[in-house]
C-alpha positions in Angstrom: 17.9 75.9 14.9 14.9 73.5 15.5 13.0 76.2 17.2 13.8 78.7 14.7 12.8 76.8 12.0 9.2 76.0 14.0 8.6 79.5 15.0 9.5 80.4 11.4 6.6 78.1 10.0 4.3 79.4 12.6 5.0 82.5 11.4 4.1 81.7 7.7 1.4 79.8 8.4 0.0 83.0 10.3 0.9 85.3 7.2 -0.6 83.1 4.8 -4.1 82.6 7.0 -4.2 86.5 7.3 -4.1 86.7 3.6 -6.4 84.3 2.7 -8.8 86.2 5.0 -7.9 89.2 3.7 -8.8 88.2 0.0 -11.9 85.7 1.1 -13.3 89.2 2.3 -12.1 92.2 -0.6 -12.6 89.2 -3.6 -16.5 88.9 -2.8 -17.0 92.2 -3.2 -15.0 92.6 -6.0 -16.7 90.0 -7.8 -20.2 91.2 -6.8 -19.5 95.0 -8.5 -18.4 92.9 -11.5 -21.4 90.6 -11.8 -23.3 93.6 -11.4 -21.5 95.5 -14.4 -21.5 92.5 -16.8 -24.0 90.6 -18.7 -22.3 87.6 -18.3 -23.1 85.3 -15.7 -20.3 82.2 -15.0 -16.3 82.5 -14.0 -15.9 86.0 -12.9 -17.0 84.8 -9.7 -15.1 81.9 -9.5 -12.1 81.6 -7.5 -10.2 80.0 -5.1 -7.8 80.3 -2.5 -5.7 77.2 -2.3 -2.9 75.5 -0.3 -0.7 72.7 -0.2 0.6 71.6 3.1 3.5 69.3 3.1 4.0 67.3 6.2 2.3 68.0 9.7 -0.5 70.5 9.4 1.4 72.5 12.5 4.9 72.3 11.1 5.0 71.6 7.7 6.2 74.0 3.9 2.4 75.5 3.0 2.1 76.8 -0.2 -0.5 78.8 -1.6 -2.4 81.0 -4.5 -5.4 82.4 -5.7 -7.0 80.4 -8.2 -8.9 83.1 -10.8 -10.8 81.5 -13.6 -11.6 84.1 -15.9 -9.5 84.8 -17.2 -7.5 81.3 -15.7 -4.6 82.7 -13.8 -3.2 82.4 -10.1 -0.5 79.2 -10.8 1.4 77.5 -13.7 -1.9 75.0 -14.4 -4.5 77.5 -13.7 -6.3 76.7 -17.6 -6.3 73.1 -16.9 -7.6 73.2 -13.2 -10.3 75.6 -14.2 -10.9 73.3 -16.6 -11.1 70.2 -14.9 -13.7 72.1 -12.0 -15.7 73.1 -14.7 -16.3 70.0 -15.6 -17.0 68.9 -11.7 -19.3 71.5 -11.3 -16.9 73.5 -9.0 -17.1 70.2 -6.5 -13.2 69.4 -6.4 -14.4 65.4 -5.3 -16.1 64.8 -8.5 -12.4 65.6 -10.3 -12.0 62.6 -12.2 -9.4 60.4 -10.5 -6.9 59.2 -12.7 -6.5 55.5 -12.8 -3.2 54.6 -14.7 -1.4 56.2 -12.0 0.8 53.7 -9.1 1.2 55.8 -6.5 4.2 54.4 -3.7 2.8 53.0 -0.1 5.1 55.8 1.4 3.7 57.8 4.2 4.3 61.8 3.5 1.3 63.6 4.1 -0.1 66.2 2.0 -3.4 68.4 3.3 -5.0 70.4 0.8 -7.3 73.2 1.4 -9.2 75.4 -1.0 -11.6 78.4 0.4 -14.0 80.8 -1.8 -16.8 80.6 -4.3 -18.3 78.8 -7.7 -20.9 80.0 -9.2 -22.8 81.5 -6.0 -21.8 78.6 -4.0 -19.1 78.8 -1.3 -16.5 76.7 -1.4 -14.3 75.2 1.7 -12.8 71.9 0.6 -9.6 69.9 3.2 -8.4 66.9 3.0 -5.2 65.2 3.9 -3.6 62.7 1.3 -1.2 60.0 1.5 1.4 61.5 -0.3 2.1 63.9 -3.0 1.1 61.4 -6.1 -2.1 60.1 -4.4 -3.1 63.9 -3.8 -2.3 64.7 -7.8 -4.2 61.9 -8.5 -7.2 62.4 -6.8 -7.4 66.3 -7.5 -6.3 66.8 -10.7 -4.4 70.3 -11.4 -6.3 72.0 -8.6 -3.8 71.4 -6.0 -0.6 71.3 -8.6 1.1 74.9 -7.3 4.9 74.2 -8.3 6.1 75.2 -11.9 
């Protein structure tokens, strides 16, 4: 059953990576003919494709989506994490932290990753958090994929 269950997240893991390649090269090029057929310039090219890794990186539940912001779609908090990387300049580290929350001392890891472009800039953010609350703390609704 172990192995299963390993092989199985391997599997996913691989599924998931194909895609994100497949829509970090067909998403450019969409957004490029639609820069070129609109006069406005900002969040039509601004997207990105992020995960949520729950435990061990080689192992663990991954979760992920494309984050479109214009119109803001690709999870349940897609207005407010557009939202909150507008106002960071598309730089998901200069997401205001927020301070009232107390976050428990218990180890769980979760790595976040996001891939793909703000205005004309790539984008390839990953880092690995305590735990769930310290990562939703620290990122805002970027990261917050579950309804």
């Amino acid at each position: 059953m172990t192995h299963f269950s390993k092989t199985t997240a391997r599997l996913r893991r691989g599924t998931m990576a194909a895609a994100a390649l497949l829509l970090a090269a067909a998403l450019p090029a969409q957004a490029a003919q639609g820069a070129r057929t609109s006069h406005r310039h900002g969040d039509e090219n601004d997207w990105l494709y992020v995960t949520v890794t729950h435990g061990d990186t080689r192992s663990g539940d991954t979760r992920g989506t494309l984050l479109r912001c214009d119109p803001p779609q690709g999870h349940s908090h897609a207005t407010l994490a557009c939202d909150q990387l507008r106002s960071a300049r598309g730089d998901i580290r200069f997401i205001p932290h927020k301070d009232d929350v107390l976050c428990s001392m218990i180890y769980a890891p979760v790595t976040v990753q996001a891939r793909g472009q703000w205005q004309g800039r790539a984008i390839d953010y990953t880092e690995t958090f305590a735990n769930q609350c310290v990562m939703e703390a620290r990122t805002g609704d970027v990261f917050a994929l579950d309804a």
